[in-house]
MIDREN-236435 format. One record per residue (C-alpha): x, y, z. Coordinates in steps of 0.02 Angstrom, whole numbers, plus 50000, padded with zeros to 5 digits. Example, Ala and Ser with C-alpha at 12.3 -4.5 7.8 and 13.67 -1.06 7.14 Angstrom:
506154977550390;506844994750357;
***
This chain:
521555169246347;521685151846228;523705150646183;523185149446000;522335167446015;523655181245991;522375195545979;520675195146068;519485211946027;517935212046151;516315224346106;517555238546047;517065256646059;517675270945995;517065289245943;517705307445899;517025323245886;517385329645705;517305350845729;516155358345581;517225371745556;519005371545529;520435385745583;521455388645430;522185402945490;522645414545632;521285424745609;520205411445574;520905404845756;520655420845849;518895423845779;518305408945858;519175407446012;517625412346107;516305404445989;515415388946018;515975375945915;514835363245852;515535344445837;514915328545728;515285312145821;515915299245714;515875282645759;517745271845711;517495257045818;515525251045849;515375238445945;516845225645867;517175205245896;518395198645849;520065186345854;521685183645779;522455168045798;524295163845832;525245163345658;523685171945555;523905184145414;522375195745437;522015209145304;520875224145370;520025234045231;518725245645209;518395266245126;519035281045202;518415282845356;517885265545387;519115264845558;520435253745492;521755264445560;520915268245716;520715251545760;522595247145719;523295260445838;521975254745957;522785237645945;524455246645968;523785254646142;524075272446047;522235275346064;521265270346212;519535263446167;517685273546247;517365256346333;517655236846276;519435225846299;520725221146184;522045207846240;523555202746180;524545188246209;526615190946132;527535202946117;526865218045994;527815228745844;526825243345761;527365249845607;525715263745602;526015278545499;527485291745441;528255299345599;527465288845731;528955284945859;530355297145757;531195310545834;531125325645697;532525333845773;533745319245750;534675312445616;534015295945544;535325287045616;534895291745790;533265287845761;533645271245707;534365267345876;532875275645954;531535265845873;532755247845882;532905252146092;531085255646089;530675238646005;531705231046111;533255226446011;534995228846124;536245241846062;537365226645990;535835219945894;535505237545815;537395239145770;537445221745694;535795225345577;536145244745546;537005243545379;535695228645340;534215240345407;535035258445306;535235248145135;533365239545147;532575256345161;533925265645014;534415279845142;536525278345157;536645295645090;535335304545192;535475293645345;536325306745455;535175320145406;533645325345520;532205317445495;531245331245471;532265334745308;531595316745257;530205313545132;528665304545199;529185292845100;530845291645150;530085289545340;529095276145295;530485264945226;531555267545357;530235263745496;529755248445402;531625242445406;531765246345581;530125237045631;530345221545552;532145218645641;530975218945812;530955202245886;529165202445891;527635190545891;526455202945831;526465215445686;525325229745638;525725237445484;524825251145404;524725255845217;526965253545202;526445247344998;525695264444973;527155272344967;529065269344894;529475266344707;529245244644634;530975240644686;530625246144874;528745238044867;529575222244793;530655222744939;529275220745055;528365208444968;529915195744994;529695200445180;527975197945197;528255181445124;529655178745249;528655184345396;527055172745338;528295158645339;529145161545504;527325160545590;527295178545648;525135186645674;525235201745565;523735211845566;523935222645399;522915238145347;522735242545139;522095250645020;522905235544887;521855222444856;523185210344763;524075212044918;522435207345030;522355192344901;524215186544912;524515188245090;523035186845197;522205171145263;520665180545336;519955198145312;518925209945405;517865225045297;517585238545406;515915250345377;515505262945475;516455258045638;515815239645626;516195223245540;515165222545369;516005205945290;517075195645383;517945181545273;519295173845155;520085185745045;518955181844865;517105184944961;517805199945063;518695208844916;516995206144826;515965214044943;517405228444967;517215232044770;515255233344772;515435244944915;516785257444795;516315254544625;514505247144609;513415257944710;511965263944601;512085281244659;513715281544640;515085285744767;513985286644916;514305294845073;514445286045240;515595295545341;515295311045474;513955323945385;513335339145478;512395354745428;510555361045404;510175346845261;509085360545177;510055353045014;511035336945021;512595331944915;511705314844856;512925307344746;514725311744690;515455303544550;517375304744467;517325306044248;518835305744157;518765303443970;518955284643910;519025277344078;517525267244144;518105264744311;517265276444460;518415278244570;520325276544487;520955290144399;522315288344255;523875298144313;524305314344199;522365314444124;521155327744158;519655322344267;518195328144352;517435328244532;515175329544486;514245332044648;512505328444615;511235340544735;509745338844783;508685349944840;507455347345010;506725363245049;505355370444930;506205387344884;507745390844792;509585390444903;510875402044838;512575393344879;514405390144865;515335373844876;517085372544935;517945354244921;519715348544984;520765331444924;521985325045061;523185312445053;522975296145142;523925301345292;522995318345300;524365329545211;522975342445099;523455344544924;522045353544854;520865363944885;519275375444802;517945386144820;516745391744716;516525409844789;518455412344772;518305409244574;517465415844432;516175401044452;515355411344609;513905406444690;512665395344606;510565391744634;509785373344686;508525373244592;507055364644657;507435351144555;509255351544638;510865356644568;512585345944469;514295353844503;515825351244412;517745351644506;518475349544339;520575345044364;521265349144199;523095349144271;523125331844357;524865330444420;524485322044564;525735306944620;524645290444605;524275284444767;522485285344867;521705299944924;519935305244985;519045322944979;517945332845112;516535346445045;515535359345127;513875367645046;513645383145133;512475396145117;513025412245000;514535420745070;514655413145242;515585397945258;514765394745433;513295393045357;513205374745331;512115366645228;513035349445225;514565347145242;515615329145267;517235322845311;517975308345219;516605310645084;517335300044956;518895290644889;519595288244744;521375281744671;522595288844549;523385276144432;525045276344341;526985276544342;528185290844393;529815293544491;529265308544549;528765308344754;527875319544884;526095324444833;526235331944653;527305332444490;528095347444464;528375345344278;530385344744321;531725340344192;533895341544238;534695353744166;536635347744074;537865347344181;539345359144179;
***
């Protein structure tokens, strides 16, 4: 390996078998324990080249289920690839996701020392930096509490203040500005800049392009499990943009899809009120979810449409069916079929989020017509100091 190359990625494979039903309860669980399940492979890694040199600032981007995250904790050795090599040449800190390398059943202190040891930082190093690394991430009055009392966003921030004490050559970091209020995200923003000037490779995954813009040097967009633009930040970001927001159809679908394809969802758009943009939603405003259907058989399909929005990390935080409401079951037409999710209560936290649907047949949810996981994205815009997934409409009461 060339001593300017910190990360070499060699024809990179990588698959998974997404189920096309999903236990979401017990009896749900027992019901199928002795049925066949049927799986949709879903390619995260097809085939990928490519190098990161010694002191680089690369930016990996791409739409849910594009494999950004997939490739990062293959990178991390957390996943092991179907076939293909990946070398690295330093020494490697991942800061991946909320809970990756935390004990739940410890206090946040503990873990602190865990995750420091585990970096490889000495006892004395961790006791030098711990008020440092508890006042970066704002947790000095929860820090002896167990961590699975924590917030995810209180996890993230005090990962991220652990992992960039590491004495590392190497960092992955996934998605830490989606989370934490503007003081904390200003925070990191002075440390990326540090970081960028001390010469350290950082390979960084997002979902914010003025952070791609700032920081990066060279970007990768990830389609589909392979490269689709490979560039400096302005050309990538471009192409990124056409691939979200100036489809003609739309919001198109390019993840896992499964199911009979008598009827296909074709197109999915998001329509809120004054607000041209496709896929960013103003915070607070009511909006809608249209799934446009079309029709490939030559007979009329009765049907029922349940869809589900999840958080980045995978936390659910909605979901409907049309069976289960006083919508019931609808008719494609042979001219196809437009449905509505209308959200007139939008009090979720802005942040990113992506949706799965299933078209099933009348009744029987295992009847799939099409169905597809990581369907779509979309963003919610706007400013609160409320955390977790969804506003509860709280005010404090006086004190007495």
């Amino acid at each position: 390996m060339e001593d300017d190359i910190a990360i070499s990625v060699i024809d990179l494979h990588k698959s998974f078998k997404v189920p096309h039903d999903k236990d979401t309860s017990l009896k749900a669980a027992v019901i199928n324990l002795f049925k066949k399940k049927k799986y949709t492979e879903m390619l995260a890694a097809d085939g990928i080249n490519f190098s990161v040199k010694r002191g680089e600032f690369l930016g990996i981007i791409g739409r849910n289920g594009s494999g950004k995250s997939t490739m990062l904790k293959m990178l991390a050795g957390i996943y092991q690839p179907d076939s293909g090599k990946i070398k690295i040449n330093g020494k490697l800190s991942p800061f991946l996701e909320v809970g990756v390398g935390f004990n739940p059943e410890l206090s946040g202190r503990d873990n602190v020392y865990l995750s420091g040891t585990i970096l490889g930082l000495t006892k004395k190093e961790i006791d030098g930096k711990f008020d440092e690394i508890v006042e970066f991430a704002e947790m000095a009055e929860f820090i002896d509490q167990k961590v699975k009392n924590y917030s995810s966003g209180m996890q993230v921030r005090l990962a991220f203040s652990v992992a960039i004490q590491a004495h590392s050559d190497i960092l992955l970091i996934d998605e830490v500005l989606a989370v934490g209020d503007s003081n904390f995200q200003a925070k990191c923003n002075r440390v990326f800049h540090r970081l960028k000037k001390e010469g350290r490779t950082i390979v960084f995954v997002t979902h914010s392009m003025p952070a791609v813009s700032e920081y990066c040097d060279r970007v990768i967009l990830l389609k589909n499990g392979k490269i689709f633009k490979e560039g400096l930040p302005k050309s990538v970001i471009t192409e990124y943009e056409k691939l979200n927001f100036d489809n003609d159809d739309g919001s198109s679908l390019d993840t896992a899809s499964w199911g009979s394809m008598a009827a296909s969802v074709r197109k999915i758009k998001y329509v809120q009120k004054g607000n041209r943009s496709r896929n960013s939603i103003s915070y607070e405003k009511p909006f809608s979810i249209e799934f446009e259907i079309e029709n490939k058989s030559t007979k009329e399909i009765p049907a029922n449409l349940a869809v589900e929005i999840f958080k980045m990390d995978g936390t659910k935080c909605f979901g409907a069916v049309t069976n289960g409401d006083k919508k019931g079951q609808f008719v494609i037409s042979i001219k196809g079929k437009n449905i509505q999710l209308i959200i007139g209560n939008n009090t979720l936290i802005p942040g990113e989020y992506y949706i799965d649907f299933r078209l099933f047949e009348e009744s029987r949810l295992e009847d799939i017509i099409h169905a597809s996981a990581y369907a779509s994205s979309f963003s919610i815009s706007g400013e609160t100091s409320a955390s977790g997934i969804t506003n509860l409409g709280y005010t404090w009461g006086k004190n007495t």
